[in-house]
N, C-alpha and C positions, 0 to 999 in steps of 0.2 A: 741169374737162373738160366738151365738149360736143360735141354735133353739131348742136348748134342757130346760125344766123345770129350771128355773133359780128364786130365791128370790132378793128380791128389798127392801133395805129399808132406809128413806131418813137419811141421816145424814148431818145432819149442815145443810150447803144452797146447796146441792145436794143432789144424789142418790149413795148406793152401790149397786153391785153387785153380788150376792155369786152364787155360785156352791154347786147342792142337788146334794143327794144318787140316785136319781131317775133316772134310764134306760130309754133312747129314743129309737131310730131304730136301732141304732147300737149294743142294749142289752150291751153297757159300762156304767156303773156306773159314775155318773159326778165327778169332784173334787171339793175338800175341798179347794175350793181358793177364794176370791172376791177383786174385780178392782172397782174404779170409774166409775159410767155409763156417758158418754161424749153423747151417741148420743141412739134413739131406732130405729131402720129400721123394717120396716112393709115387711116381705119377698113373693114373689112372683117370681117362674120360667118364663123366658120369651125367646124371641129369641132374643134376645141382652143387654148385660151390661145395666146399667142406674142406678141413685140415683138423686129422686123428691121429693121435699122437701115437707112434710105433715103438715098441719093447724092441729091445735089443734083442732078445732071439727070435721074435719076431721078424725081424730088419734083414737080419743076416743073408737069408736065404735068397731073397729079392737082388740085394746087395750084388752078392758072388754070380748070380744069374748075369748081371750086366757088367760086369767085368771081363774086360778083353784080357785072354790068359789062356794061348797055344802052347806051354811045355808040358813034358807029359812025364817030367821029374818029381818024386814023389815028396821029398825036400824044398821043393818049390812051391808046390803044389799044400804043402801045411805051411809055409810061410804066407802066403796067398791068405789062406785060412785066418792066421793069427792075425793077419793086420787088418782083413774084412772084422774079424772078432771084437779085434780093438777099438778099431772107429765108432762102430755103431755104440759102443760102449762110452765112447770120450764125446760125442757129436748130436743132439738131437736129432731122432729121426722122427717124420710125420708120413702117413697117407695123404694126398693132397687129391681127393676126387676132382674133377674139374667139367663143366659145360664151359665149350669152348668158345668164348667169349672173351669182351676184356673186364669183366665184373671177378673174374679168377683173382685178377692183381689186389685187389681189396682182402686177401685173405695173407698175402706175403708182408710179414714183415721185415 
C-alpha cells in the first residue's frame, strides 16, 4: 500500500503494480519492486477506521484527479480516459477513511 507516485500497468486480466524513483513527503526515494494490484482505496483522514466500497463511476473522477498526465493532446487525453474507465471497472475500489494510527492496518486485507 501507498500514497506515494506509483505506475499501473495491466497485464493479462489484471493490473501490476510497480514502485518509481519519485520522492513523496518523506523525501525517500520509492523501490524498485511491483505486486499485483488486488484492490485501489481512495484515501481520506477521518475520525475513525472504515473501508466503503466505491462504484465505478463513483471512482473514476478521484482516480483521473491523481493521475500524473501533462499533454494536452486530445487523443491522449481520451485514451487516459478509457483506461481510468477500465480499471476502476476490472479492480475493486473502496473509501478507506483513516485515524492516523496503526489500528488503519486491521481494515487492509
Amino acid at each position: 500500500m501507498t500514497d506515494e507516485i506509483s505506475y499501473l500497468r495491466q497485464d493479462g486480466g489484471g493490473y501490476t503494480a510497480y514502485g518509481t524513483p519519485f520522492a513523496g513527503e518523506l523525501a525517500k526515494p520509492g523501490e524498485n519492486i511491483r505486486a499485483p494490484l488486488a484492490a485501489l482505496y481512495l484515501l481520506r483522514q477521518g475520525g475513525a477506521n472504515k473501508v466503503e466500497p466505491v462504484g465505478a463511476a463513483e471512482a473514476v473522477r478521484p482516480l483521473l484527479e491523481s493521475i500524473l498526465f501533462f499533454a494536452h493532446d486530445s487523443e491522449l487525453v481520451g485514451r487516459v480516459f478509457e483506461s481510468a474507465c477500465e480499471l476502476v471497472n476490472r479492480v475493486p475500489v473502496s473509501r478507506l477513511t483513516f485515524f492516523p494510527d496503526p489500528r488503519v492496518w486491521e481494515l487492509i486485507h
